[in-house]
C-alpha positions in Angstrom: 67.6 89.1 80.2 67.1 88.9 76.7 68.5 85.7 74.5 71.0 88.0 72.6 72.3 89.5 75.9 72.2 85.9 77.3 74.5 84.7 74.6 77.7 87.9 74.5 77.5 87.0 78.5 78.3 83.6 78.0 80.8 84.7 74.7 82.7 87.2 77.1 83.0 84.8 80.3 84.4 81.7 78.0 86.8 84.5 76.5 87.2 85.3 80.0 88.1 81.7 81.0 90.5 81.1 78.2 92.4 83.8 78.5 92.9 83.4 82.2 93.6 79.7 81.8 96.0 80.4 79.4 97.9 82.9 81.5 98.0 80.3 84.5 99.8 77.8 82.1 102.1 80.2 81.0 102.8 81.2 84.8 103.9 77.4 84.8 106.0 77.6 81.7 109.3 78.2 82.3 110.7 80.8 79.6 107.2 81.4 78.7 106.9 84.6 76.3 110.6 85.9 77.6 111.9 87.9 74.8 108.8 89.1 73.7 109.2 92.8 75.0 107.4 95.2 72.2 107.0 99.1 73.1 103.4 100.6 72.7 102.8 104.6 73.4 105.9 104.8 76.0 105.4 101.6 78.1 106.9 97.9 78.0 104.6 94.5 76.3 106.2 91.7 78.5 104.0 89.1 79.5 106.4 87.4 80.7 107.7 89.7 82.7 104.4 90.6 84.2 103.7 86.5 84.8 107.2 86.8 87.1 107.2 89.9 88.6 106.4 89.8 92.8 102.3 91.0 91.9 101.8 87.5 89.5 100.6 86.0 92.9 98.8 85.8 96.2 100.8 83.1 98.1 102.0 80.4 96.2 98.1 81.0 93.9 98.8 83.0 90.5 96.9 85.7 90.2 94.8 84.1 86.7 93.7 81.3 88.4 91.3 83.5 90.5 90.7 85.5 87.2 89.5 81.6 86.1 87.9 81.1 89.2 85.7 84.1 88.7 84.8 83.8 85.4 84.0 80.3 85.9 81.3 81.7 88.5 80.0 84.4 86.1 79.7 81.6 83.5 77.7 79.0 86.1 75.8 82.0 87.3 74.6 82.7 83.6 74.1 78.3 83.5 72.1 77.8 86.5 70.2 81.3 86.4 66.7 79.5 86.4 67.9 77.5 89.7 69.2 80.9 90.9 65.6 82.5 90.5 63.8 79.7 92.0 66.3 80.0 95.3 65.0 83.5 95.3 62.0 83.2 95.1 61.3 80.2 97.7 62.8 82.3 100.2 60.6 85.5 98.9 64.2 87.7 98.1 63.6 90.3 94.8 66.8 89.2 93.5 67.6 87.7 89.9 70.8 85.8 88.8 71.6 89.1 87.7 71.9 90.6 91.0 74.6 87.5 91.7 76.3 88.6 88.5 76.4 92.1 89.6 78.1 91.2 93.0 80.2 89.1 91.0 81.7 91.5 88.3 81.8 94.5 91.0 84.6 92.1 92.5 85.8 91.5 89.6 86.3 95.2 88.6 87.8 96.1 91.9 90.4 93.7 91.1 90.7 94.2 87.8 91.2 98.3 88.7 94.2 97.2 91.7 95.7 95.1 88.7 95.8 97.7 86.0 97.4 100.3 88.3 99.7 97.8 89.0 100.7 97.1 85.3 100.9 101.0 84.4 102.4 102.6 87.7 104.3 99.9 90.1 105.7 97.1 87.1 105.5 99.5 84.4 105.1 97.1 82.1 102.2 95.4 80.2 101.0 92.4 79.6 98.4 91.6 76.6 96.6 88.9 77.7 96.3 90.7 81.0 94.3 93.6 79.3 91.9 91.0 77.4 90.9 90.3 80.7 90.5 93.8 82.4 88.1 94.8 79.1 86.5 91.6 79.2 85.6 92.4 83.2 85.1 96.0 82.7 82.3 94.8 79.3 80.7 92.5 82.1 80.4 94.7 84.5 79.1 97.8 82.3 76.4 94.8 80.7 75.3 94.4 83.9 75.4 97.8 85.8 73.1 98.9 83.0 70.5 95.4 83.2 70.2 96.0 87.0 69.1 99.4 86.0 66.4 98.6 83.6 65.0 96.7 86.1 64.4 99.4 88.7 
């Protein structure tokens, strides 16, 4: 992977990170962004609503702090790629910290697709901070979808 390339994956997965972080304190902030309904093309702009609605969590767990969780593991991935290579290679596997990546942001699209239908066709409503995240995702899984294919 090129330097250039090196640096928008490590841009996207801290925009990643702060975004999600900032969504699981506002999950913790009581009144957070109520009253802040906007309308865009039909459909509801509610964070807060989205952030309390039954879908905001698995368990007790908001849903952001796996989004944090996973693009703190892109963003290590990215750190520790030469360690990643090296675990490869010693065990004679053809794989790069790439392929890792690729596993990773597969995941992540998969959720990230179950979340957006969620947001247009169960809740109805959307939340901003919650689409940052789906492009930012979708951009990291695209990056990568097309690096694993230059290297076939």
């Amino acid at each position: 992977m090129n330097k250039n390339l090196q640096i928008v994956y490590f841009v996207l997965s801290i925009i990643g990170m702060v975004d999600a972080y900032y969504l699981v304190l506002l999950h913790y902030e009581p009144g957070a962004c109520l009253g802040q309904s906007q309308t865009l093309f039909g459909l509801s702009i509610d964070c807060g609503y989205v952030l309390r609605s039954e879908y905001s969590k698995i368990g007790s767990i908001p849903i952001a702090f796996f989004g944090l969780m996973y693009y703190l593991m892109v963003f290590l991935s990215l750190y520790f790629d030469k360690q990643i290579i090296n675990q490869f290679n010693k065990r004679q596997m053809p794989y790069t910290h790439l392929h890792v990546i690729f596993i990773l942001t597969s995941i992540g699209l998969l959720f990230t697709s179950v979340l957006l239908f969620l947001l247009f066709f169960i809740i109805k409503v959307i939340c901003s901070y919650c689409l940052i995240s789906a492009i930012t995702t979708i951009t990291l899984f695209i990056l990568t979808f097309r690096e694993i294919k230059k290297m076939k």
